[in-house]
Backbone bond lengths (Angstrom), bond angles and torsions (degrees), N, CA, C in turn:
res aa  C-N    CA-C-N  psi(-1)  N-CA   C-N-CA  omega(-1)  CA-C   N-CA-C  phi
1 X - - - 1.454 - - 1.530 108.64 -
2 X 1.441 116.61 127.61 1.241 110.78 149.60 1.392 151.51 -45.30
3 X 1.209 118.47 103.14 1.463 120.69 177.40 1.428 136.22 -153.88
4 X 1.316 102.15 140.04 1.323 127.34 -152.78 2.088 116.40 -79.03
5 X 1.386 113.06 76.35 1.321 117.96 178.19 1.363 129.66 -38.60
6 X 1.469 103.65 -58.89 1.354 108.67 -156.89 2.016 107.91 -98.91
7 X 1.195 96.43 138.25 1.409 103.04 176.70 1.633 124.21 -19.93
8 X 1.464 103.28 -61.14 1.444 127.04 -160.91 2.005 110.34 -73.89
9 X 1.121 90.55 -25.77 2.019 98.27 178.07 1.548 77.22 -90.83
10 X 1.482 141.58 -85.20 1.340 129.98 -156.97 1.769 120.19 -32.69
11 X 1.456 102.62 -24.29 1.547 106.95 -165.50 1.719 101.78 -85.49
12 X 1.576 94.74 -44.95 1.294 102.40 178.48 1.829 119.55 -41.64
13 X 1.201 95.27 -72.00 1.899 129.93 -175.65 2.119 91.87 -49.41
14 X 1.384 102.19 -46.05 1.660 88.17 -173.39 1.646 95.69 -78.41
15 X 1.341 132.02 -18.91 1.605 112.96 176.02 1.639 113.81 -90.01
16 X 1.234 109.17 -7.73 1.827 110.56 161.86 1.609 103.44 -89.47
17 X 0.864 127.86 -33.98 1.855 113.36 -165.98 1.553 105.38 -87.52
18 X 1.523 121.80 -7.53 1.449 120.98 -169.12 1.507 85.97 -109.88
19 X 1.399 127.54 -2.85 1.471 117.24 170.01 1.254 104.13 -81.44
20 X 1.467 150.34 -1.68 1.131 162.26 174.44 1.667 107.53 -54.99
21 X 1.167 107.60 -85.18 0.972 123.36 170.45 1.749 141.38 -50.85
22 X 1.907 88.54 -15.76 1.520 100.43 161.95 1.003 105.89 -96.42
23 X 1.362 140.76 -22.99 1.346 137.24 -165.30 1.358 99.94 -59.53
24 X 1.733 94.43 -53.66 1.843 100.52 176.79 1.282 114.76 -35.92
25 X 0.943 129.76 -80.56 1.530 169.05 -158.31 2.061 94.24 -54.74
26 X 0.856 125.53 -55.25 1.484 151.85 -176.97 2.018 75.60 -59.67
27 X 1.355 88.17 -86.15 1.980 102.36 -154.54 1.845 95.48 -42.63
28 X 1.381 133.67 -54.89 1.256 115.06 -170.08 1.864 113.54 -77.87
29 X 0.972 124.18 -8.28 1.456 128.74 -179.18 1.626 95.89 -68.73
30 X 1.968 102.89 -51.22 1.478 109.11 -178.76 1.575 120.75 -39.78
31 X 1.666 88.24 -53.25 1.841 109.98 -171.67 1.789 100.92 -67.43
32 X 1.128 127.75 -54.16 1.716 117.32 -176.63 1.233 131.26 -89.18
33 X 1.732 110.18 -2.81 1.283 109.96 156.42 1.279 102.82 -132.86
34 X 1.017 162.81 22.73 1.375 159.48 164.12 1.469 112.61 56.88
35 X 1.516 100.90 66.35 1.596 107.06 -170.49 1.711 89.87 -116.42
36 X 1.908 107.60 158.26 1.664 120.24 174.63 1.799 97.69 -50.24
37 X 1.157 95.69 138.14 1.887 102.07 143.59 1.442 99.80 -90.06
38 X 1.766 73.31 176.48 1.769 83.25 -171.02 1.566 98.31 -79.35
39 X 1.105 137.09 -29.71 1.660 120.74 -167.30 1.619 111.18 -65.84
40 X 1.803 110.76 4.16 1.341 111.69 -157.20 1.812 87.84 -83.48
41 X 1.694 108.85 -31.72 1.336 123.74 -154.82 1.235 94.48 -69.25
42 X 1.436 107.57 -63.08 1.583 142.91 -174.71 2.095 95.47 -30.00
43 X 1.746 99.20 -61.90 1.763 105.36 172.31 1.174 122.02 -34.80
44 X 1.377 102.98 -40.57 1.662 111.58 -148.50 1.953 105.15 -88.90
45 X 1.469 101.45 -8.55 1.239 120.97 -179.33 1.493 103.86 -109.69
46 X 0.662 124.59 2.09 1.695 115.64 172.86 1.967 97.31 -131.08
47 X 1.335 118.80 -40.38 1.428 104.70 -172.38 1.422 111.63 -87.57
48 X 1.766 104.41 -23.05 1.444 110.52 -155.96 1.635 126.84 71.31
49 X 1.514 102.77 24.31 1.619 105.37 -177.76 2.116 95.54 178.92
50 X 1.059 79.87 139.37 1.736 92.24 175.58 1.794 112.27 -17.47
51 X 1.282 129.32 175.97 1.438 105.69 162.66 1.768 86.48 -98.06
52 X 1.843 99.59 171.56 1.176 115.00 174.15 1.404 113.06 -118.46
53 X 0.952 116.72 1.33 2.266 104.63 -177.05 2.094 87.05 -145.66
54 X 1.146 94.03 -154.86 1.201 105.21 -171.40 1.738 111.95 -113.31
55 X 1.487 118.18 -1.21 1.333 121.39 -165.14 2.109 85.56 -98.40
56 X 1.396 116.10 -43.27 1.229 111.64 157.19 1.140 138.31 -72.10
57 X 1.281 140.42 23.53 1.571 176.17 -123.18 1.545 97.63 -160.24
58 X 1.456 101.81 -71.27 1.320 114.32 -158.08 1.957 103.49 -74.19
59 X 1.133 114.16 -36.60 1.834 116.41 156.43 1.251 111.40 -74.34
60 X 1.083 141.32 7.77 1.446 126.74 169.56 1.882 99.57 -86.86
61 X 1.581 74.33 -54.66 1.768 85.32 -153.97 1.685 91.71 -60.29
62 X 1.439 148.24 -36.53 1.098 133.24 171.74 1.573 116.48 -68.39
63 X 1.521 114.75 -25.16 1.737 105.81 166.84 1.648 104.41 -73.92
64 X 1.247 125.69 -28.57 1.663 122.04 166.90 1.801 110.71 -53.89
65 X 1.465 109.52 -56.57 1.940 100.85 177.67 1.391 117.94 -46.25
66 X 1.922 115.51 -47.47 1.138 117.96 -166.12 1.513 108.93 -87.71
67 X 1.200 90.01 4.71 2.259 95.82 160.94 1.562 113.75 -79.58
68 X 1.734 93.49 -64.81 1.612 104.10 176.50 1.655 102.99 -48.84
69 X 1.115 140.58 -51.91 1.352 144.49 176.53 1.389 115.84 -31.06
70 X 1.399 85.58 -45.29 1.778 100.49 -172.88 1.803 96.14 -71.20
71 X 1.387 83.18 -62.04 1.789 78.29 -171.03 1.593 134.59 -49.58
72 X 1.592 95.31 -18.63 1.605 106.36 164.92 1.503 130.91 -56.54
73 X 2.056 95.08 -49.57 0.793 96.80 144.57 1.634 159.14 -17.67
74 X 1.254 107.10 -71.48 1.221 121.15 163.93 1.503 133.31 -60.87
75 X 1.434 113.88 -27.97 1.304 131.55 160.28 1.320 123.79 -75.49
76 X 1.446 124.31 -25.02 1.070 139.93 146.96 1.802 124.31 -47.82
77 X 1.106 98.74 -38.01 1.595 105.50 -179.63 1.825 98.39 -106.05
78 X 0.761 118.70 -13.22 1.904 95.28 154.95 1.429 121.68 -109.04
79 X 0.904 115.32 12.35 1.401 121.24 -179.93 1.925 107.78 -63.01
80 X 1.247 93.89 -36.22 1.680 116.87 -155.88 2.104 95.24 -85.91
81 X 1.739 93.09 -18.21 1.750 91.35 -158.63 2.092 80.01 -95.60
82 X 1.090 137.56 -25.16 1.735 144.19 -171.05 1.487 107.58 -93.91
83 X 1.887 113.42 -37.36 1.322 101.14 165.47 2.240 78.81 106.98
84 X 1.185 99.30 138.40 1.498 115.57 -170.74 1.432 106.00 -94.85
85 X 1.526 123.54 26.58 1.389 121.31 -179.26 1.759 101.47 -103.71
86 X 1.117 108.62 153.64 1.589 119.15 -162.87 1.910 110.86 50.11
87 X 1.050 98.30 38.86 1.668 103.75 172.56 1.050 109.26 -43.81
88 X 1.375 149.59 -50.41 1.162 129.81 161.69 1.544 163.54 -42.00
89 X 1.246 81.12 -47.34 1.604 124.65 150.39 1.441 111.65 -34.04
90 X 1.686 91.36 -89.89 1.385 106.01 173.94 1.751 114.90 -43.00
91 X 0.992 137.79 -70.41 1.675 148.55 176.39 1.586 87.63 -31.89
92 X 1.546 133.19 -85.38 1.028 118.16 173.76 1.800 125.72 -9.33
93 X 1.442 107.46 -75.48 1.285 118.99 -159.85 1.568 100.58 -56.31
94 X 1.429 95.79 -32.48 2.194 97.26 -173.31 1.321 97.11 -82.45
95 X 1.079 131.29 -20.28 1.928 123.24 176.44 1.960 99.14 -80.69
96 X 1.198 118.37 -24.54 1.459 105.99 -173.25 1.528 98.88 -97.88
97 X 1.345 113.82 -46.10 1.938 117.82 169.01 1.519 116.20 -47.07
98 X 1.820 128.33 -25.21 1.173 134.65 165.66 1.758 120.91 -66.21
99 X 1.472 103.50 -64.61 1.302 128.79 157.26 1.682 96.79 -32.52
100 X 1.370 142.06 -108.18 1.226 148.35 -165.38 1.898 105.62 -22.67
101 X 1.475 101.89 -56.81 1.668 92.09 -169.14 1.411 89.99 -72.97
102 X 1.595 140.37 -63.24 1.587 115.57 -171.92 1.790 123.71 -6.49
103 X 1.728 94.10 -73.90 0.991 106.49 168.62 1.586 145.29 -41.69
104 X 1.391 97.63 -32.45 1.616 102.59 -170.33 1.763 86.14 -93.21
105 X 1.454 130.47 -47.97 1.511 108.84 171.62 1.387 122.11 -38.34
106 X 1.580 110.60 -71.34 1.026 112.01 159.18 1.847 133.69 2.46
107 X 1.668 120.78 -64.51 1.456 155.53 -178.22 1.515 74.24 -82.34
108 X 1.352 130.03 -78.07 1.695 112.03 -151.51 1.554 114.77 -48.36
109 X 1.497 107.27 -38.17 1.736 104.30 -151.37 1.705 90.72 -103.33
110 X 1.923 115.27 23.73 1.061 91.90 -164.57 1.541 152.14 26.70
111 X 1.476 115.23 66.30 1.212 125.79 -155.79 1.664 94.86 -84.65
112 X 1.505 121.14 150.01 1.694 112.83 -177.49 1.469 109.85 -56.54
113 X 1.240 146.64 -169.16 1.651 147.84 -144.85 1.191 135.14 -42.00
114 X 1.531 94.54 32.19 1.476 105.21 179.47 1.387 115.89 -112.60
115 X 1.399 124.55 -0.68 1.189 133.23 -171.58 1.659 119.06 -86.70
116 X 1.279 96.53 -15.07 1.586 111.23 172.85 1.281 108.00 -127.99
117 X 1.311 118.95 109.32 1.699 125.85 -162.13 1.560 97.63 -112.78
118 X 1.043 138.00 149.35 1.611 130.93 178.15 1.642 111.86 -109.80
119 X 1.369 96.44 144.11 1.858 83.70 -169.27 1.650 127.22 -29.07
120 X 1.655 113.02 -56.14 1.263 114.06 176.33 1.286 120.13 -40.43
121 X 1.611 124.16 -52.60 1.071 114.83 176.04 1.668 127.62 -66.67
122 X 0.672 103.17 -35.86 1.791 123.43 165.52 1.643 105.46 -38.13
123 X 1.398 110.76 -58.71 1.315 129.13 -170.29 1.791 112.74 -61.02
124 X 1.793 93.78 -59.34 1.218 106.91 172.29 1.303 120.48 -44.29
125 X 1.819 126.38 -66.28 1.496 124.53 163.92 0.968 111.68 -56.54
126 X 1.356 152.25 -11.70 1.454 130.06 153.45 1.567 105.14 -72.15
127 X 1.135 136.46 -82.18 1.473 120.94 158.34 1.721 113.30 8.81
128 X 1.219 116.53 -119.87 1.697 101.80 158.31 1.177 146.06 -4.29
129 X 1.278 105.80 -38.80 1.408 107.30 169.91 1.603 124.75 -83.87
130 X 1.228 105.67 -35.82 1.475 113.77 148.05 1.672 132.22 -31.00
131 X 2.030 85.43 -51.15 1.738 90.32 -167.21 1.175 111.83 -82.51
132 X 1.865 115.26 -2.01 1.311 120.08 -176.50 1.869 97.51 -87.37
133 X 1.290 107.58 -47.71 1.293 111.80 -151.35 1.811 99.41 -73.15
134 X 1.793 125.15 -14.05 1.695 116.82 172.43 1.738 93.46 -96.48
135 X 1.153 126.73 6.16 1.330 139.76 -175.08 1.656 105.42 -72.32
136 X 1.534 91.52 -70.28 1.414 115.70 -177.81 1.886 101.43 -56.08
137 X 0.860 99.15 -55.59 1.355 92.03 -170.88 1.480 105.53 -83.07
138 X 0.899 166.35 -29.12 1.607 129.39 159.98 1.638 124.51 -77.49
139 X 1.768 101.47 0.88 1.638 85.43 166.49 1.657 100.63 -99.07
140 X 1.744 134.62 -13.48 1.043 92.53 169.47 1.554 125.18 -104.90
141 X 1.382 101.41 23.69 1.782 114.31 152.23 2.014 101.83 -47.27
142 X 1.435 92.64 -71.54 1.340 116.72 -164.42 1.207 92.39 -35.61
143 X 1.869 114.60 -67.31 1.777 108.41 -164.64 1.393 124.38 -56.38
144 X 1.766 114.30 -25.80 1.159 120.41 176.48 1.634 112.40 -77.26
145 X 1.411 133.80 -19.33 1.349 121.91 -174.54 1.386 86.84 -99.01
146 X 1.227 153.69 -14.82 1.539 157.50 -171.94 1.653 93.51 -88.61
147 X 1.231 146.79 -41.65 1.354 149.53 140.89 1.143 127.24 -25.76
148 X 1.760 106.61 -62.17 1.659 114.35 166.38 1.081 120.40 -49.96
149 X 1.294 114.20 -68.39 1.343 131.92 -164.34 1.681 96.24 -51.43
150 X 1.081 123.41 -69.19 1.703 137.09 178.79 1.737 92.70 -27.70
151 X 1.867 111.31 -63.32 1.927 102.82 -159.22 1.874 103.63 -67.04
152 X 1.567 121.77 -22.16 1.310 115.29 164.74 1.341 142.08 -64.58
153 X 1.590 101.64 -28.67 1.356 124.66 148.40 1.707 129.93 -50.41
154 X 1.335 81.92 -50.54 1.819 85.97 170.96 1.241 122.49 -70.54
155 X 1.578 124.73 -35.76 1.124 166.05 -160.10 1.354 87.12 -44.51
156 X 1.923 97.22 -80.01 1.326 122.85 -163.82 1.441 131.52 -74.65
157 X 1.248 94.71 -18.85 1.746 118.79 165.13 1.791 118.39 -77.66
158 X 1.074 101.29 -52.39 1.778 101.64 165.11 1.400 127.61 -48.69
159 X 1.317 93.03 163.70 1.456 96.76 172.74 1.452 124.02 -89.73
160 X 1.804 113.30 -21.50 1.314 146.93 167.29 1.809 112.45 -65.01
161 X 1.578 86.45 111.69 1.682 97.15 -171.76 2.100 98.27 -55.95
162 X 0.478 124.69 17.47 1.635 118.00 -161.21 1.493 129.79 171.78
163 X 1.413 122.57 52.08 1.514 114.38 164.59 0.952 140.02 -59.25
164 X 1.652 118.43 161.44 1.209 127.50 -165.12 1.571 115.48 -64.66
165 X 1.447 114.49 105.57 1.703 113.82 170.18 1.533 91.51 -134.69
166 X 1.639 83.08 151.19 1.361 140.66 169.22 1.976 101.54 -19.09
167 X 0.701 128.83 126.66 1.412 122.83 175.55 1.733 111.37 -59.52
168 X 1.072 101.35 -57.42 1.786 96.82 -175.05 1.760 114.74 -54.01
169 X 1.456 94.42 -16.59 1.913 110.74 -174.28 1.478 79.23 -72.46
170 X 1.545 114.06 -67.10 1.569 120.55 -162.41 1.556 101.92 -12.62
171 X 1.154 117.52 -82.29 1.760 139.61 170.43 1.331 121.08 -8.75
172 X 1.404 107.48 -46.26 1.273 121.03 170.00 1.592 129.84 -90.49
173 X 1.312 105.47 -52.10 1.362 96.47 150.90 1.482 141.75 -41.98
174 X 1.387 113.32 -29.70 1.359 124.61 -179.99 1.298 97.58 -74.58
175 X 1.205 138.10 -46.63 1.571 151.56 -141.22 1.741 90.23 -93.97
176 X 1.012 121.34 -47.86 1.539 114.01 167.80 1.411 150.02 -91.06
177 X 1.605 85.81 20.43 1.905 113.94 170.90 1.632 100.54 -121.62
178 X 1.784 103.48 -5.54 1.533 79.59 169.98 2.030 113.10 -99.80
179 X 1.504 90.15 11.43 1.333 97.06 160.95 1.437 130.75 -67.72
């Protein structure tokens, strides 16, 4: 079975698979109100201007995953320094606290057509950003009890009183042998 040990791939993988579901969420807001996606933002930061064909479309929206990736990342490594209670919550607040500074850089460094955003669109990436930020946090709930569960398995199958898991697993594992 596949599984994911170390903190930093888990953080990653839960900020690409919760982009799934914003993408959705992003792509029909686009289609019924004619608001930016995010790869439009993502363009405007790597080309300095909208994209124009579809081969720059298609690098945005993959420099957009390996952002969210990143940002999983990072949520991944404070999760452990706030404590993993209200995970949701929290994931939320860092998908809308991400969203907000984009934006206000964005307005600071005056970036070209992003400096005047119109409510809908405003609304919409907050929307999204939401669905990324309860996104993030119940798939990397998921990866972290899919971790546990995996180092107890090994645990109990070895011959080795104690394998190597993940520290945040550590936590949990302990908590379910003192059952």
């Amino acid at each position: 079975m596949f599984i994911i040990e170390d903190r930093l791939t888990r953080g990653f993988w839960a900020g690409v698979l919760a982009g799934i579901p914003t993408f959705f969420a992003n792509l029909i807001s686009h289609l019924l109100f004619d608001t930016k996606m995010f790869l439009y933002f993502d363009s405007i930061a790597v080309y300095g201007r909208p994209p124009e064909n579809l081969i720059e479309k298609l690098f945005a929206s993959f420099d957009t995953t390996l952002f969210i990736g990143f940002l999983g990342v990072i949520f991944s490594y404070l999760i452990p320094k706030v404590s993993s209670r209200n995970l949701i919550f929290k994931s939320w607040f860092f998908g809308k606290k991400v969203w907000f500074f984009i934006y206000a850089i964005a307005v600071m460094f005056k970036l070209p057509t992003i400096t005047t955003v119109t409510f809908s669109n405003a609304f919409s990436n907050f929307v999204s950003a939401s669905v990324w930020g309860i996104s993030l946090g119940y798939v990397y709930r998921w990866l972290d009890q899919r971790a546990a569960n995996e180092a107890i398995e090994m645990s109990h199958n070895s011959k080795v009183r104690f394998a190597p898991v993940p520290s945040p697993v550590r936590k949990i594992i302990l908590r379910r042998n003192k059952k």
